[in-house]
C-alpha angles and dihedrals in degrees: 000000000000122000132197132196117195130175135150119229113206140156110289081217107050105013088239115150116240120228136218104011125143110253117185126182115206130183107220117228127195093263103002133034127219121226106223098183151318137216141150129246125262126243088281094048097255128130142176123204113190120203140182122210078246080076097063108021128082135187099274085044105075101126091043112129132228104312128256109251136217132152138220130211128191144162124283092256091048079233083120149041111216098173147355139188096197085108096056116025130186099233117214099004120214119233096274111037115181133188130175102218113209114191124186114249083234091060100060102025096128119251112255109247130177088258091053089057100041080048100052088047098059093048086052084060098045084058091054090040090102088040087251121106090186117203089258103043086059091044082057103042085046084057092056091052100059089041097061092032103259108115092110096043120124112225086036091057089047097048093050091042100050120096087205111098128225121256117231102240091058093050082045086053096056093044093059091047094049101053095032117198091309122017128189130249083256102061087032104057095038089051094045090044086045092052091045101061102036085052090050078066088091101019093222131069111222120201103289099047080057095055083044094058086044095052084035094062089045088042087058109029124122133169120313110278092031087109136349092258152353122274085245102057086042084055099056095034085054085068087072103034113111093185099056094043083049081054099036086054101037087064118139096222092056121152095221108128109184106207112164076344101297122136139211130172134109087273082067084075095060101105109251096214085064093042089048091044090049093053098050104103122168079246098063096037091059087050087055097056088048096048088038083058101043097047117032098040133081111356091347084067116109121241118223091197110103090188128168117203132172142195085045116193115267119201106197118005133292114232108240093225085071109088118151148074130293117214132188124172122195139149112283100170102208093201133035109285125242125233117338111011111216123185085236090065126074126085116272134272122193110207105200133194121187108202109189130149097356089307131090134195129201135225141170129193138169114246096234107225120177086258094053089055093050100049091045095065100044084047098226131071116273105195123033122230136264100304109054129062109295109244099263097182087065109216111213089009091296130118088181142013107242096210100183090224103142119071148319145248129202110201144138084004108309143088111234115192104209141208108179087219093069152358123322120246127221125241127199117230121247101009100041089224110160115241098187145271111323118215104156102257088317097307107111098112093183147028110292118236121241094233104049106176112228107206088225082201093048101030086220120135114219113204138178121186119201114210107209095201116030130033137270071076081183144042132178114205127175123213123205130240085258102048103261120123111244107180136007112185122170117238117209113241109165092224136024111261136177100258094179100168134006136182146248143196136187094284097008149072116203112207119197116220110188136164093252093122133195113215105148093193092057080090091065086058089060083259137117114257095222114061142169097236091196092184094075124069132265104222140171122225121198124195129168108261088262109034134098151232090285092057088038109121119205114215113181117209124186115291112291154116123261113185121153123040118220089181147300129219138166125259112182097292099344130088116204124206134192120204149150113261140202129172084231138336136229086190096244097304124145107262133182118219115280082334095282096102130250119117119356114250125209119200106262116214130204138187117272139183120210128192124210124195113204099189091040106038085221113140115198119193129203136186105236102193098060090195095063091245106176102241134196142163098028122195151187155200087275092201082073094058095152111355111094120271134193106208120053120182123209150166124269121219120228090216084168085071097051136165080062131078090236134164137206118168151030115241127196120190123201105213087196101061101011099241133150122212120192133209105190115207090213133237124343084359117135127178147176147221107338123214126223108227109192119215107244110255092016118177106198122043095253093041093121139060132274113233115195129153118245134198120221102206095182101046089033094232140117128228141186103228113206107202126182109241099218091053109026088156086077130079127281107275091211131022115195105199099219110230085233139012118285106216104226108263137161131275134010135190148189131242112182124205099252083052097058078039088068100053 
């Protein structure tokens, strides 16, 4: 029998991994303890220690169980021990054993030493070399500093604060002190990375850092075989390296700050047409031709028509009681795309229909981001989409264009398009005019997601935001009834996922931290950014609404992706929660099976129903759609967010049409008895998210319609159907033939007319 033990080590503080250090797993006997294996973590902070019974079990031991299990973890150099589980073993471990490691910034600084020091000097007057210390040479020489300890040193303090540059002979000087007549691989690499990246500062070496690397080289040379080259010839061939610019950028004490998304830092300088150059593979421009083709063809395909009709055709009748707005976001690039094309990219395009008095109207209108603007005018896109290399060189301030494609959210009297990487943007009702980005008087500390949740009893918004590059990687904010952020509180996560909806209930938030993990230089290795790192654990937190990261309790569940919320509510001790599952995601990208060719295979999700036991601490999962029916987009009487419901309406997937995210009919389970109703579109009929519209003055929680677009793909025309809740067997009771074709897109909503009468 073969055994694993995974983990991840990172920064209690940032929630940075933490690279290189010694990991052992033991199994702890009675008077002696077997060592089972030991690595070090990788440069995100993860390992994997694989282990036989032949490990643990000697030849008296036969009978011995599984082992019990602890860990060890200790510096680079074993000089010493950061953290142990002797104390605290796990007995008879099970096959795959997994720990999140957290260790305090104080525990691994390094030690200042007389090297450090010497180290950290010459690279102060390597800085100076060209008579110039730049802003972000000194942020990252400062950041040198704290990491080896010598912030508070003297000399050090003296040298960063000074105004007075270093002469070169006294930088060469040091140099020479420093390396000695031979030094060894050690002092060597860490002095060539460090000068690499300081010199990457201003992306380009002037007259005097080239008589540096030239001294540098004679400074350090030995007798041949001492090492496979010179520092000189390291230094050019780095220029090309993609390996080392994917390392030099995927550095933990980056200066990249994403704000809205914006970004500033001396990485910023590394020119982006060498980055982008670096990171196109034959792999990836295959990939490009199959999600090009997926997502920009037949009803995936934009429209450039912004168009307003009224008096639509109306197949069927409207009932009068349904008076309000339909809305449905969704990506509509307006120029060709660089690079890969996602669904997820494209700036967004709202599709309204005013229903009022038996009759409806359409309308569709850019929402107009700062991007789009921007685009618009120089008449080409600018930044690529999620999965290529963000444009760190920021043009117009910005790393990415936030496009506001995803969904919408109607509250405190306005109507907010969302994107969960950035800011919302407000939109104004009928006209979908965009008034402009909304941060809540200049509160909104973080990105927004796309699926706020909006307490219909207390009027407050609750809202979490994931940052895909920098920690916090999340952030929890509540909005008053009345629109004003009250509160914004980061929540530990070790690594930066794609949370794209969470969950509430009547007291609590549920947070979904799944292995669906962000790393944009992924891309420089021939890999996507964005993976489903199955080794690490999927996990639920729950906190009181307005709690924080101290109260936040953490409830893994088996590996899996959970990706839309129907609802949550609380039973006694128990919170329930209603999602949309996978085993695992590939988030909607092309992939071949088991990588080896043949059809192409999209994730299939499916309803599921968790328990979790408070007092316990004991989580149960079901199945909810006994017939294995593949589920997405659920939804709800919203009026119900958080309190517990028994219907809940959803989005069948046409796996037969696959490769293709399609979808062909309406579902409606009933949580009571556990029964599935079906309203099929028809033939060649695919749909989208659908919209619960309740009756005013309903008496029973299904008592409305359900509103959802769908594509004919045989007549080549798009339609609103309007579908009764309580029979959605039945046939539509209204059809409302669109003036133009409505590409498919993501999430709708209803605003009703006493809603917008409140504003």
């Amino acid at each position: 029998m073969t055994f694993k033990v995974t983990g991840r080590i990172y920064e209690a503080e940032s929630g940075l991994g933490i690279p290189n250090l010694i990991v052992e797993a033991f199994d702890k006997d009675t008077v002696k303890k077997d060592k089972l294996g030991q690595v070090k973590t990788n440069s995100t902070g993860t390992f994997e220690i694989n282990y036989t019974e032949a490990d643990f079990k000697g030849k008296f031991e036969k009978f011995e169980g599984n082992p019990d299990l602890f860990l060890i973890v200790k510096t680079a150099d074993s000089s010493k021990v950061l953290f142990s589980t002797e104390k605290n073993i796990r007995p008879d471990a099970t096959t795959h054993e997994h720990f999140d490691v957290p260790i305090p910034q104080a525990e691994i600084v390094h030690k200042p030493s007389k090297n450090a020091k010497e180290f950290l000097k010459i690279l102060i007057g390597i800085a100076w070399i060209d008579g110039v210390l730049e802003p972000e040479e000194k942020e990252f020489l400062q950041g040198v500093a704290q990491q080896k300890g010598l912030t508070e040193d003297p000399e050090i303090k003296t040298l960063l604060s000074n105004n007075q540059p270093v002469k070169p002979e006294e930088c060469y000087s040091w140099l020479q002190a420093y390396l000695g007549n031979y030094p060894d691989e050690k002092d060597f690499q860490e002095l060539y990375e460090a000068l690499n990246s300081l010199m990457y500062t201003e992306g380009v070496l002037d007259a005097k850092e080239k008589e540096l690397i030239q001294t540098l080289a004679l400074a350090t040379a030995a007798p041949a075989g001492t090492r496979p080259s010179t520092l000189q010839r390291r230094f050019m061939s780095a220029l090309m390296d993609s390996k080392f610019l994917a390392n030099v950028l995927q550095m933990e004490r980056s200066s990249i700050v994403n704000k809205g998304p914006s970004v500033t830092g001396y990485y910023a300088r590394v020119p982006y047409q060498i980055l982008s150059r670096l990171s196109t593979t034959a792999r990836v421009n295959i990939l490009a031709e199959d999600m090009a083709d997926f997502y920009l063809t037949d009803n995936f395909a934009p429209v450039k028509q912004e168009i307003t009709a009224d008096n639509l055709t109306v197949i069927g009748e409207l009932p009068q009681e349904l008076n309000g707005i339909f809305l449905r976001n969704g990506p509509n690039p307006q120029f060709e795309p660089i690079g890969l094309h996602h669904w997820l990219d494209g700036d967004g395009m709202l599709h309204a229909v005013n229903i009022s008095n038996g009759k409806a109207s359409y309308r569709n209108r850019y929402i107009r981001t700062e991007g789009f603007e921007i685009e618009q005018k120089q008449g080409k896109a600018i930044w690529p989409g999620l999965l290529n290399l963000p444009r760190f060189d920021a043009p117009y301030g910005l790393m990415m264009k936030n496009t506001a494609n995803t969904s919408t959210i109607w509250h405190a009297g306005k109507l907010l398009a969302l994107w969960e990487a950035g800011a919302p943007y407000e939109i104004r009702l009928p006209d979908l005019e965009t008034v402009g980005v909304h941060t809540f008087d200049g509160k909104l500390a973080s990105t927004f997601t796309a699926h706020p949740k909006v307490d219909a009893q207390t009027g407050e918004m609750i809202v979490i935001g994931f940052a895909p590059i920098a920690p916090p990687y999340l952030e929890y904010s509540v909005v008053s009834a009345e629109g004003k952020m009250l509160r914004t509180v980061p929540i530990d996560i070790p690594a930066p996922v794609m949370m794209h909806d969470f969950a509430i209930t009547e007291h609590y938030t549920l947070f979904l931290d799944m292995p669906l993990v962000f790393s944009p230089m992924r891309i420089m290795q021939d890999q996507l950014p964005i993976k489903f790192e199955k080794q690490n654990p999927s996990r639920i937190g729950i906190v009181h609404r307005h709690g924080d990261n101290r109260t936040i309790r953490w409830f893994n569940i088996s590996t899996c992706m959970l990706y839309h919320v129907a609802n949550a509510w609380e039973e006694g001790n128990e919170v329930v929660l209603i999602a949309t599952r996978a085993p695992d995601t590939y988030l909607f990208i092309p992939q071949k099976d088991n990588g080896e060719g043949g059809d192409t295979e999209f994730e299939h999700f499916r309803l599921y129903l968790y328990r979790i036991n408070l007092a316990t601490g004991v989580v149960k999962e079901q199945l909810l759609n006994s017939n294995d029916t593949a589920t997405e987009f659920p939804r709800i009487n919203d009026d119900l967010t958080g309190r517990k419901t028994r219907y809940v309406y959803a989005s069948r997937q046409a796996t037969y049409m696959r490769p293709r995210l399609l979808l062909d009919g309406l579902l409606k389970y009933d949580l009571e008895t556990g029964s599935t109703q079906v309203h099929e579109f028809g033939r060649g009929r695919f749909g989208g998210d659908s919209v619960f519209a309740p009756r005013p003055g309903a008496t029973s929680e299904d008592d409305g319609w359900l509103l959802t677009m769908v594509w004919d793909a045989l007549a080549k025309k798009s339609e609103l159907l309007v579908v009764d809740a309580r029979n959605i067997t039945a046939p539509p009771v209204a059809r409302i033939i669109m003036p133009q074709r409505v590409p498919y897109g993501f999430h709708g909503n209803w605003v009703s007319e006493a809603q917008m009468a409140t504003r």
